[in-house]
N, C-alpha and C positions, 0 to 999 in steps of 0.2 A: 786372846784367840784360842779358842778349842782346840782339839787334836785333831778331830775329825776336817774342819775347817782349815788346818793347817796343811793336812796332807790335800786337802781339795784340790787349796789353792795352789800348791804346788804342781799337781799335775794338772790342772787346767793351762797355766804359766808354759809348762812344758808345748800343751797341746796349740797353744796361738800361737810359740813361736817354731815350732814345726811347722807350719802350714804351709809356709813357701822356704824350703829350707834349701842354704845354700850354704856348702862343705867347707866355706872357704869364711865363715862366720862363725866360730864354733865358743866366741868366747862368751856368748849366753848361756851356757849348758854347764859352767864350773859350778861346782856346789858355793862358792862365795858368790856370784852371780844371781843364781836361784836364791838362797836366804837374802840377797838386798832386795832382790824387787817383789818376796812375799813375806820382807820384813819379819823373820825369823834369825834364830840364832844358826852358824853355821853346822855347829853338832847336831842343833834340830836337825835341818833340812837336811844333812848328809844321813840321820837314821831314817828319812820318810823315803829318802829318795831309793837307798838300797830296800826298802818293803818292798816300792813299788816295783824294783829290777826282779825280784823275787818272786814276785806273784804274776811276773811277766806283761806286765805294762809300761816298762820302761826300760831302755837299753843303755848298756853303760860302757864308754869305748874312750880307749887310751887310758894311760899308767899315771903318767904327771904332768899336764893335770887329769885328773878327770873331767868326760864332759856325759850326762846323761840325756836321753833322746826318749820322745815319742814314740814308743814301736810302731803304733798302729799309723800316723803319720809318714815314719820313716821308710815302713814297708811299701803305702801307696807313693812315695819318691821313687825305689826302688825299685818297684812292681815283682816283688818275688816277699815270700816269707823268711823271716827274720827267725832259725830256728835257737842259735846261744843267746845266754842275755848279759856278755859280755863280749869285746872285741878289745884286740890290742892295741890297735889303732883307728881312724878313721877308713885310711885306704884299703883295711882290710875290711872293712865293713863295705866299703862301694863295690868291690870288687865282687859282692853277691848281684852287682848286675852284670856281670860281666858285658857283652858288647853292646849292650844300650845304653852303655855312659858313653854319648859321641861328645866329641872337642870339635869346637870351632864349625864352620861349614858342616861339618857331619848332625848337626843340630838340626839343621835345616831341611825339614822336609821336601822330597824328592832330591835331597842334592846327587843321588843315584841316578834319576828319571832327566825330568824336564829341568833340572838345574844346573845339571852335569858341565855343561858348555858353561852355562853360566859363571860358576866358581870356576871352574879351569882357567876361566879369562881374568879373574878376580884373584887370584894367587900369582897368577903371571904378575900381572899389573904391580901387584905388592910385593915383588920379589926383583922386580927390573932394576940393577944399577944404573945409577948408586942410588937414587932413593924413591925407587917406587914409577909409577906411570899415572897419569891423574884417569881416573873414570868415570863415565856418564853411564846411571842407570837410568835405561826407561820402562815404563808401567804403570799398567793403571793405575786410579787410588786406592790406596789399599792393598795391594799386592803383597808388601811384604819388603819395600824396600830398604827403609830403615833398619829393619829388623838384621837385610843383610850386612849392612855395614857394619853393622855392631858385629856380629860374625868376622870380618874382615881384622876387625879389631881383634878380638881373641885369638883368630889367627896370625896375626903379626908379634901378637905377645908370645905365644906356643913357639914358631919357629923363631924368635930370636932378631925379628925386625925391627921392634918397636921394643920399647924398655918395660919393663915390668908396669910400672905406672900411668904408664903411655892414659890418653883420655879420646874420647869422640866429641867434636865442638859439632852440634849442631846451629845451623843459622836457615830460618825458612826465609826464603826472597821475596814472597809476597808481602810480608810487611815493608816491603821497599819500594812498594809500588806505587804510589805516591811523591815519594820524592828519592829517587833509584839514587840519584850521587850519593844520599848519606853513606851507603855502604862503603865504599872509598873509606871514609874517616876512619868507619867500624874495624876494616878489614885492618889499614895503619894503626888506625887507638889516635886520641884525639884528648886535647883538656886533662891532660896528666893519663889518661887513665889507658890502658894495657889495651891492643887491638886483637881482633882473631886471630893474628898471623903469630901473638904470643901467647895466648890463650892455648891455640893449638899446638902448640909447641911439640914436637916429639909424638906425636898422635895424627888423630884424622879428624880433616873439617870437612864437615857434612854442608854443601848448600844443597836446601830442598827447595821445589820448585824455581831452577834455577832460569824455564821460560819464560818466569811473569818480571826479569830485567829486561830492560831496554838493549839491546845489540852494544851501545859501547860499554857496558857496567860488565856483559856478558865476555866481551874480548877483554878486557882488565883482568877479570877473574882468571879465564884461561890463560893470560901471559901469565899469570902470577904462578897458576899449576904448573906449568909447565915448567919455567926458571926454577921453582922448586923441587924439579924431578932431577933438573941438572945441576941444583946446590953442591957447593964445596965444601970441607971439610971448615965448620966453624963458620959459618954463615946461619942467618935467623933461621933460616927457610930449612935447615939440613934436618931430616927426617921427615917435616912433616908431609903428609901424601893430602891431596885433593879428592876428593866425591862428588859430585854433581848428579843430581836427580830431575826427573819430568816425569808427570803426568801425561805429556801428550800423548793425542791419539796417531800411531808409528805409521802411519799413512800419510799423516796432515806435511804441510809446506815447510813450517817451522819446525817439526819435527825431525825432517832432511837435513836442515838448517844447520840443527846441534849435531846431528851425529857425524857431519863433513870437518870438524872444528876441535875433536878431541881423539887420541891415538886408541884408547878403549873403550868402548860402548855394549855394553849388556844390555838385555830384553829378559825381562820376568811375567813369564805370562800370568794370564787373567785366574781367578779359582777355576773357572768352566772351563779355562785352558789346560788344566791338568790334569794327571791322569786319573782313573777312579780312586786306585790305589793312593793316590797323593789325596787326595780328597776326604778320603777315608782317615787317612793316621792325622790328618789336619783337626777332622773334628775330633778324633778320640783325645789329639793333646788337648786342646780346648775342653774337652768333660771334664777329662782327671783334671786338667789345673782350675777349674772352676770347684770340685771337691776339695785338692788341698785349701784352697783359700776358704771356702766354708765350713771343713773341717768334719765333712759329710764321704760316705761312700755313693757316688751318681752310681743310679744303674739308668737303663732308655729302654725304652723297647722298642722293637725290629721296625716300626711302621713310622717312627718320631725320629728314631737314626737314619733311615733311609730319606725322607725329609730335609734333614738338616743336610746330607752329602750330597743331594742332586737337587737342588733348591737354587733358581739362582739369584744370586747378589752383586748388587750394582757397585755397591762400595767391598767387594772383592770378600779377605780373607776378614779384614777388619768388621765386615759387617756379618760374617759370620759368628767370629767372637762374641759380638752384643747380641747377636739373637739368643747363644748358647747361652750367655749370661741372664737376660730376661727368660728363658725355658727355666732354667734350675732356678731362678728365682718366683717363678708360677709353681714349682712344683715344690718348692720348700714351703710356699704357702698353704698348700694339702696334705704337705706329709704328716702323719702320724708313726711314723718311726724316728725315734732320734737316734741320729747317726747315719740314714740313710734316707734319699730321696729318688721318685722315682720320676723322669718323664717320659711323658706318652706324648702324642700326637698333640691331645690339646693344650699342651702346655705352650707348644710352639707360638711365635711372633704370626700374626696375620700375614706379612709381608711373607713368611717361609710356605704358611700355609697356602698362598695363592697361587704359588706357581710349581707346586710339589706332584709327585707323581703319586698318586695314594692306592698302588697296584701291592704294598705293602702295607697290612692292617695290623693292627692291637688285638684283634680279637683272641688269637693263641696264646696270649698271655706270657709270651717269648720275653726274657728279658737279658739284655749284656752286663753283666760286671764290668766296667770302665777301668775301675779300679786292679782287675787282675788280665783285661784284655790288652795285650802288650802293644804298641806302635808298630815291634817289628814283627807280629804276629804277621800282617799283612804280607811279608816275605819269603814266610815260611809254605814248603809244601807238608802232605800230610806224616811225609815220615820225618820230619824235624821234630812230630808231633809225640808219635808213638814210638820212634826211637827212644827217649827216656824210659819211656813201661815197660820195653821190652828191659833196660837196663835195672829197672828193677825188679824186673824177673827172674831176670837170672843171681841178682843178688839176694834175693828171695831163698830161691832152691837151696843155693849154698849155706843158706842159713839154714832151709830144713834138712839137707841131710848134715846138719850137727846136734839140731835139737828136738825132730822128729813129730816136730808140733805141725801137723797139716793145717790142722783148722784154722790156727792160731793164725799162721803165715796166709791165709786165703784172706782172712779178717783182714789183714795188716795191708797184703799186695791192695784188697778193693777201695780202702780208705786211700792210702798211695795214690792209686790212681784216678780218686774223683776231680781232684783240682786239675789233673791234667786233662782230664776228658770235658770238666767243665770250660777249659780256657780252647779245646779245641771246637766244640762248638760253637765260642762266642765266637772261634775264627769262621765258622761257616754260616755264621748270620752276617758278620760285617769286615771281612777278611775279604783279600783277592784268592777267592778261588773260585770255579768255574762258573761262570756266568752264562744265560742263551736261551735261546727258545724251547730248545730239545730239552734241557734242565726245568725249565719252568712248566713246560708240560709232564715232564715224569712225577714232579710235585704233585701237579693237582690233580693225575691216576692214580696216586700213592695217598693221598689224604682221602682219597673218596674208600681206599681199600681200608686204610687204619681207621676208618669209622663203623666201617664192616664190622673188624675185628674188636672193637667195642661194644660195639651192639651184642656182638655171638658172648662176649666173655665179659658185661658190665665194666667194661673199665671207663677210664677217661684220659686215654693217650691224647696230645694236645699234637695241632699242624707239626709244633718241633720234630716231632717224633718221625711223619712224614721226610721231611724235609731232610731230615740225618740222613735219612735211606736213599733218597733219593743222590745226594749226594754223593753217597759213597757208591750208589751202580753208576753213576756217569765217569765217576773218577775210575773206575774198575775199567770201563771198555773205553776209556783215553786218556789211560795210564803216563806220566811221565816216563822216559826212561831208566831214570836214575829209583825213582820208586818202584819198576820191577823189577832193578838187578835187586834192590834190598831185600825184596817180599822173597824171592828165590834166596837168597843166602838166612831169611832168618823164619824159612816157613817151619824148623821142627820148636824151637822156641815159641813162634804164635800157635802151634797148634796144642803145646804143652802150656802154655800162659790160657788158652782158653777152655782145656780138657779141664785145668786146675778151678780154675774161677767155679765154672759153670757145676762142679759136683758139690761146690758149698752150697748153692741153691737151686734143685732142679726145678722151682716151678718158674724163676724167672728165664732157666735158660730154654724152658720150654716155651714161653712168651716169646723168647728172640727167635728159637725157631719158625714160630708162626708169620712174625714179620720178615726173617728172613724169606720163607715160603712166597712169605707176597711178593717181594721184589719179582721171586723168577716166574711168579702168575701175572703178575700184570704188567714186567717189562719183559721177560726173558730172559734176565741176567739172576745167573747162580754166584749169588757172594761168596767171595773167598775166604780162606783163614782170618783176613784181617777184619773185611769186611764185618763175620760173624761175631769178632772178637767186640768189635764196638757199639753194634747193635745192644750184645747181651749187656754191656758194661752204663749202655744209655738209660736201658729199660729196668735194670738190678737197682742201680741209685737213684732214679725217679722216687721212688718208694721213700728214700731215705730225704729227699728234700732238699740232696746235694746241687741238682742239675735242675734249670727251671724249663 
């Protein structure tokens, strides 16, 4: 084997088994691990591996052993950049997400929103003495119920209910619909061989569709949950906790039926049930892990993401995942970038397309980084955004009055600031921020003005351009509170962060003035410091190719 070939295959090796990476599997990444499975010697693979950490494609974290990582993988885990290319530890490396590493329930999108009640009854349940409460989820197909139990699970591991190796038995009821007593047998163990009731031992049995048993298979079960909640100390039953799931429709006869029959009973609403914002972070998880898994950067644009989040589906959340999976897989078949795909509109499932609202087009060439647009973006307001810029503003200054370099420090703050200005845009293409009629009309006065100002000065400002502005005068005149005590406490800062920028380059800051003009010519609203600040910062890296 070649050298060249050596080191290939070593970081190819790296790059598959990043793709779904999980912190709590690290022993792939030892440099003896790496030389068995690309059949090198250890000395080899331990010299290709420090190149790679060296030329910054690969990260190297913990003393003894070592384990080397995927940057560009680990970063999209992460969703932040990876600036050392060394760590002491693992935990110190997770800790560059700081609060988007959720545990347990916090995983769970909307557990904030529409889940809230949910999990609260679901922790109750699993914390009731002495061992637990048994629970009936109901919801449509697809919702998302499984998903939560498995959550209930790492929550019982996390506080200390369930033993470290605790497991989840699922058992779906419809295969017993045919002849419903076998479960009996299942549930006991039967012919030597081990029943659910030891199987599950010390963890959680899942019955899915627990409506398609007959009423007496149904009352067995729930004796059985229940006696189990009341286990004594050193009996089969002690620890383990009961699940019970249905499909039904929460109106229907039998629906009534079950939920008269168990002491806790959740509701998971439909995807159309939930809020935009849940909707929203639902499909962005589904991009990025459909990226890590092909080892690609998804981007979508504005008219194909709008699509996929108000699209509706019959088979709930589940059938949202397989359309997102058939879209990146249309769109991998077009792309001519490797390492990147992009989907638009027609990449989409005919199913997505048929009942989509298409008042959101492709034509502006708008595109989201999935990969750098965070889940909890959705949560943030605008000064979660720019409060960082301003912090490195002011770390800026201090640095120039020690070394007196202007230029230098304008260079450095506008480079600084493009990933943050780019991730606050994707927040106002597919983020919860203002939404309405009066916004969608300021738009399409504003894109008819920025085409004006094309015409007069040859450019080719794109709708984005519009739409930033427009955005930032509705948020001007309905202001959070919290956002104008900030803009008052840090207006000599924005106005010194944009006196600064703007004298590295007057012709672009003379552009933002003319877009800022336009706001107060065609809505009335005179942009403030901040306002100004972002304009100039949108329209200065256009240029450069930072911001699409």
């Amino acid at each position: 084997m070649t050298v060249p070939e050596t080191r290939r295959d070593i970081y190819s090796y790296l790059d598959f088994q990043t793709r779904e990476f999980d912190p709590a599997r690290l022993e792939r990444f030892t440099t003896q691990d790496i030389a068995s499975a690309v059949t090198v010697s250890r000395n080899l693979a331990s010299q290709y591996l420090n190149d790679l950490v060296r030329e910054g494609l690969v990260v190297k974290v913990g003393t003894r052993p070592l384990y080397y990582l995927h940057r560009h993988n680990i970063e999209r885990y992460l969703q932040t950049r990876i600036e050392q290319p060394s760590y002491q530890g693992i935990d110190e490396l997770l800790a560059l997400r700081g609060p988007s590493v959720a545990r347990n329930f916090e995983r769970a999108v909307g557990h904030d929103l529409s889940l809230t009640s949910t999990i609260e009854r679901m922790r109750v349940a699993m914390g009731y003495p002495p061992c637990g409460l048994p629970v009936l989820i109901m919801g449509a197909s697809g919702t998302g119920k499984t998903y939560l139990v498995k959550l209930m699970l790492e929550y019982g591991k996390d506080v200390g209910l369930l033993g470290p190796d605790a497991t989840m038995t699922a058992v779906d009821c419809a295969r017993y619909m045919l002849s419903p007593e076998r479960i009996v047998d299942d549930y006991l163990g039967s012919n030597g061989e081990p029943g659910l009731i030891e199987k599950g031992k010390g963890g959680l049995l899942l019955f899915k569709n627990i409506d398609a048993l007959p009423v007496p298979q149904q009352e067995y079960l729930f004796s059985e949950a229940l006696f189990a909640a009341r286990a004594e100390q050193g009996s089969p039953e002690r620890g383990l906790r009961f699940v019970f799931s249905s499909s039904l429709p929460p109106d229907s006869p039998r629906a009534g039926e079950l939920r008269h029959r168990l002491p806790v009973v959740v509701r998971i609403p439909s995807l159309k049930g939930r809020t935009p914002e849940e909707r929203t972070q639902i499909t962005l998880r589904f991009l990025k892990d459909e990226g890590r898994r092909m080892g690609v950067d998804v981007f979508v644009s504005k008219g194909a993401f709008s699509c996929l989040v108000n699209a509706t589906y019959e088979d709930n959340i589940s059938e949202l995942r397989r359309s997102i999976t058939n879209a990146c897989a249309e769109a991998y078949l077009f792309s001519k970038d490797e390492g990147r795909i992009v989907v638009r509109t027609y990449c989409l499932p005919a199913s997505v397309l048929a009942g989509a609202d298409l008042r959101e087009v492709d034509a502006d060439g708008s595109l989201v980084d999935t990969t750098r647009c965070s889940e909890l973006y959705s949560r943030k307001d605008l000064q979660s955004f720019v409060d960082p810029m301003v912090e490195r503003y002011e770390a800026f200054v201090a640095q120039e009055g020690l070394d007196g370099k202007k230029g230098d420090v304008r260079r450095a703050l506008r480079q600084e600031l493009a990933s943050d200005l780019e991730a606050l845009e994707n927040h106002f293409v597919c983020g919860n921020v203002a939404r309405g009629e009066k916004l969608e009309a300021f738009g399409g006065l504003l894109e008819s003005g920025v085409e004006g100002v094309n015409k007069e000065l040859g450019l080719a400002l794109s709708p984005a351009t519009a739409r930033l502005i427009a955005q930032l005068s509705y948020m001007q005149i309905m202001p959070e509170d919290g956002l104008r005590r900030w803009k008052v406490q840090k207006r000599c800062a924005l106005a010194g962060m944009l006196a600064l920028l703007c004298g590295d380059d007057p012709a672009m800051a003379k552009l933002a003035d003319r877009l800022v003009e336009l706001s107060f010519r065609v809505l009335g609203i005179e942009l403030d410091c901040l306002g100004r600040l972002l304009v100039f910062l949108h329209v200065s890296l256009l240029e450069s190719g930072a911001v699409r």
